[in-house]
N, C-alpha and C positions, 0 to 999 in steps of 0.2 A: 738493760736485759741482764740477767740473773748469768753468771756462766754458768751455775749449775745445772739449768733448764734444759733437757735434752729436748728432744722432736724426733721419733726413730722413726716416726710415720712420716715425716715431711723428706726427711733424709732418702728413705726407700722410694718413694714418689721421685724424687730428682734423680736416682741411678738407671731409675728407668729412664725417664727422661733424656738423657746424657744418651744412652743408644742412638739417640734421633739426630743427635750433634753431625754435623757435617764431618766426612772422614780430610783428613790431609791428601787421602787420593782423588776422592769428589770434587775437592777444588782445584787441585792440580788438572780434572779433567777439563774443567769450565777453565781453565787456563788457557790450554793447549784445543779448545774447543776452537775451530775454521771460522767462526762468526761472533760477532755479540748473541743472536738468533740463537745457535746452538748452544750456546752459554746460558741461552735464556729455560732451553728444551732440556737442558742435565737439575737447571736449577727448579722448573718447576716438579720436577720427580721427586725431589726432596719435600719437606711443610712447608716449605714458602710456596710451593704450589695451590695451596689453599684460598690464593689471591691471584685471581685470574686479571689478568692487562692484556689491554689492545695492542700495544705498541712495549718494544725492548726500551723505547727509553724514560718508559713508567716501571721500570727495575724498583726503583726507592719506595713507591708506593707497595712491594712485596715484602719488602724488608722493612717496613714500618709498620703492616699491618702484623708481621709474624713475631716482631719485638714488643707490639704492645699485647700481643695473645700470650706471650712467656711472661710477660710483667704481671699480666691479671692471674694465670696461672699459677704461678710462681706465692704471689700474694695469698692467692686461695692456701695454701698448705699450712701460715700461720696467719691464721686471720685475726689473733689475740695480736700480735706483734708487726708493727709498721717498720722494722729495721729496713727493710727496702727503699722504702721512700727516699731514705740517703741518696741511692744511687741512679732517681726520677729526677732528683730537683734537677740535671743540669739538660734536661729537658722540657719542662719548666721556662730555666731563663732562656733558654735556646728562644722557645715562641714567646717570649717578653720582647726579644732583640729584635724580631719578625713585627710585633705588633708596635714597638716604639717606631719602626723606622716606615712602618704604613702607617700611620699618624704623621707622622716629618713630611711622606714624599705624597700621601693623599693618592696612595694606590695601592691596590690588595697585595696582599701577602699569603693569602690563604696556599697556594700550593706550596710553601716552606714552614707552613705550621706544622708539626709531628704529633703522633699520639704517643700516649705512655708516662707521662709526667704526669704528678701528682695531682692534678688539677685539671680536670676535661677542660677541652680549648672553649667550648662555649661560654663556662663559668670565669676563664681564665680573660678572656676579650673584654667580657661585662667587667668584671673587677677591674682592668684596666682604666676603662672608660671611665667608671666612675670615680678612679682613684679610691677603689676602696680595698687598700691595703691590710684591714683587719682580717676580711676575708681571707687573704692569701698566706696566711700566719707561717707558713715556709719561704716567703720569699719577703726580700728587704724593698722596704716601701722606698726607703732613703735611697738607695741604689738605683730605684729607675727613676727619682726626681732629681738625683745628679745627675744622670748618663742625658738625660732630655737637656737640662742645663747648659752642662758640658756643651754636647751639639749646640746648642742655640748659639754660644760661644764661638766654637770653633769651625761650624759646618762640615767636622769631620766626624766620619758614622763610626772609624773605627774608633772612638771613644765611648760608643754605645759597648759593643762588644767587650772593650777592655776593662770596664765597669762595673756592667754585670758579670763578667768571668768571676772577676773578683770577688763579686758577693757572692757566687755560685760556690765558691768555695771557701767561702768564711763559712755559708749555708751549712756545709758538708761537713765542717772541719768542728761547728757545736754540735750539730746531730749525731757527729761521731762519739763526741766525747761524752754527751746524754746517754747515746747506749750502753759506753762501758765495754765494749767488745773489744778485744785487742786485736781480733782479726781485721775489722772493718777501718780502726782506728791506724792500722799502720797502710790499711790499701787508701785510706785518703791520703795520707803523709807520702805515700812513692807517688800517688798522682800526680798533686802536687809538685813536688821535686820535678817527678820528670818533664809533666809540661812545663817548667820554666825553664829546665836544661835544652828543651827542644827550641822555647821560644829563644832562651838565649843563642843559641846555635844560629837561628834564622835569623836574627838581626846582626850578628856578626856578617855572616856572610852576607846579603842586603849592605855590609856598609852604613848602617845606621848608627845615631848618634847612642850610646848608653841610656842616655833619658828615652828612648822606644822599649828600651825592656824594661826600665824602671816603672815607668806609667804602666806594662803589663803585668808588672809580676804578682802574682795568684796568692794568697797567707795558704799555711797549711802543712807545707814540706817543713823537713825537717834543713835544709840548706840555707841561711839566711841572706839576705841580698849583700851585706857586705861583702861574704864570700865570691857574687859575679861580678860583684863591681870589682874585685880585684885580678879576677879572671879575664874580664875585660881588656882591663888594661895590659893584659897579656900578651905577646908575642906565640903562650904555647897556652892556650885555655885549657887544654885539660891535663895539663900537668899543672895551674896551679887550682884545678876541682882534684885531683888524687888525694887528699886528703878528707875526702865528705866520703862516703859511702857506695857513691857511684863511680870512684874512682877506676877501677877497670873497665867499668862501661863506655866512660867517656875515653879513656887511653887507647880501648879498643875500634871505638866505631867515629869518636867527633872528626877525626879528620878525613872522612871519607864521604864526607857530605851530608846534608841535609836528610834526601830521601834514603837513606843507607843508617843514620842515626834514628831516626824516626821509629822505623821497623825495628832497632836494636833496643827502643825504648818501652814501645809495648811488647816485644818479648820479653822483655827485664820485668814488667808486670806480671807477663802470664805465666811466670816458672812462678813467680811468688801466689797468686793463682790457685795453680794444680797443688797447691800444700791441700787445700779443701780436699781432693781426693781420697785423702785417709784416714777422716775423719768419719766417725762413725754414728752419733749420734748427736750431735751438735750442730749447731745452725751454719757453718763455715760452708759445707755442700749445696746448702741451699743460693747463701751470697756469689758462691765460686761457679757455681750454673748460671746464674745471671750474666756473671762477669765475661763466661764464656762464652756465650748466646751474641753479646755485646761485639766481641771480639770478631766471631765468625762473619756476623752480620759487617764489619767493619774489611772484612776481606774478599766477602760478597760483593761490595761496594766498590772497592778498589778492581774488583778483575771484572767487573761489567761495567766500570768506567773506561777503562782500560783496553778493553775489548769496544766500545764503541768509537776511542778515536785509533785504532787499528796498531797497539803498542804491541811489539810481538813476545810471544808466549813466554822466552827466557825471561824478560823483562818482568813482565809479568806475576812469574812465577818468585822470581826474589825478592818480590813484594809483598806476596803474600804472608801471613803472619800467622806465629806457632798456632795449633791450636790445641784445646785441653784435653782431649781426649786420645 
């Protein structure tokens, strides 16, 4: 993609849009909301209301349907340019990991298929089946013929997952670099990083051997694994990560745990994020609505999870995560 390409029509379409964003009070109300129920009754007043459910804990099926109506959306405004599709694949291999492992156990998966990936679940099942990887030209054929392998090997699924992760972001990390965008090119690279800071984090604490992050770690970031293998062998991991880029991030939040780091990590995305705000005529507003749509739905998620096994609302509430607007 050209940087000089403006789009001032797709730009003004996504400002409007962005009105529609959930406020940081809206969520806070479904926080502090006496039920999942009423959590359920602030949330359909907002678009996700557009997806009517019987029951509160078909929650995921509103925010699946309102993520894939922003994706089609979203794509309508450059329909000359697929830059999105970057940010589909890792839904995609999400239902590859669903479809390998209903194939393994010979039982449906279909209520953990998601819409919104570059590839309708219909065409995406077939291709499978038939192992016709030409079709799939976004996703790595060799990736689900290891991850299957693997399993037959080990009879362990989390090797499916940490297989395809990996090609999901090899996927991401050429796509990036075909666009040419340095917007998109440095939001794959903090992905990156940060999921493996997070995974590193969680296998620390777990007590796992270094070889469980090593088998997970993602290409992509700009951090390279020798630097957590030395982190690792740490007494203080994130003094000796103060020298990568995250270095405050982790000084500030790794020792305060998992669920505390987590949330410090996609905030640390979402400031980089809202840069898209003040762009005027350039595709960054359109990518940076996506990512926030992404985001919100991800906090939807957490306090109607949260709310159904009866976490209380302080809890709650400091979980939820910045949002862009």
């Amino acid at each position: 993609m050209s940087k000089q390409k403006i789009y001032p029509f797709a730009v003004a379409a996504v400002r409007s849009m962005e009105n529609k964003l959930l406020s940081k009070q809206k969520l806070m109300q479904m926080a502090e909301a006496k039920s999942a129920e009423e959590a359920m009754r602030i949330l359909a007043d907002s678009e996700y209301g557009k997806t009517q459910v019987k029951d509160v804990h078909d929650f995921e099926e509103m925010i699946s349907a309102h993520l894939e109506e922003t994706y089609t959306a979203v794509d309508g405004l450059i329909p000359s340019e697929k830059f999105i599709d970057i940010f589909l694949y890792k839904n995609d291999y999400h239902n590859l990991k669903v479809l390998i492992k209903e194939e393994i156990s010979k039982q449906s998966g279909a209520k953990y298929l998601i819409r919104g990936g570059t590839i309708d679940i219909e065409t995406l099942r077939r291709c499978f089946r038939e192992r016709d990887y030409a079709n799939m030209p976004n996703i790595k054929g060799t990736a689900i013929n290891e991850a299957i392998e693997k399993y037959a090997k080990t009879k362990n699924g989390q090797y499916i997952d940490m297989i395809l992760d990996q090609a999901c972001f090899s996927s991401m990390a050429e796509a990036a670099e075909r666009l040419g965008n340095p917007y998109v090119s440095k939001y794959v690279s903090l992905l990156a990083d940060l999921t493996n800071l997070k995974m590193f984090l969680r296998v620390k604490e777990m007590g796992r051997a270094y070889q469980v992050f090593s088998e997970a770690y993602v290409p992509g970031g700009s951090i390279k694994e020798d630097v957590f293998s030395r982190a690792f062998q740490s007494d203080n991991p994130a003094s000796s990560l103060k020298e990568t880029s995250f270095g405050a991030l982790c000084d500030q939040y790794m020792g305060a745990g998992f669920t505390v780091f987590e949330k410090a990590c996609d905030d640390y995305l979402m400031e980089y994020v809202k840069d898209a705000k003040y762009k005027t005529l350039t595709p960054e507003p359109v990518m940076g609505y996506i990512l926030a749509k992404e985001t919100e739905a991800k906090s939807v998620r957490i306090i109607m999870t949260c709310k159904l096994h009866d976490i209380p609302p302080e809890i709650i509430k400091e979980r939820v995560r910045e949002v862009y607007v």
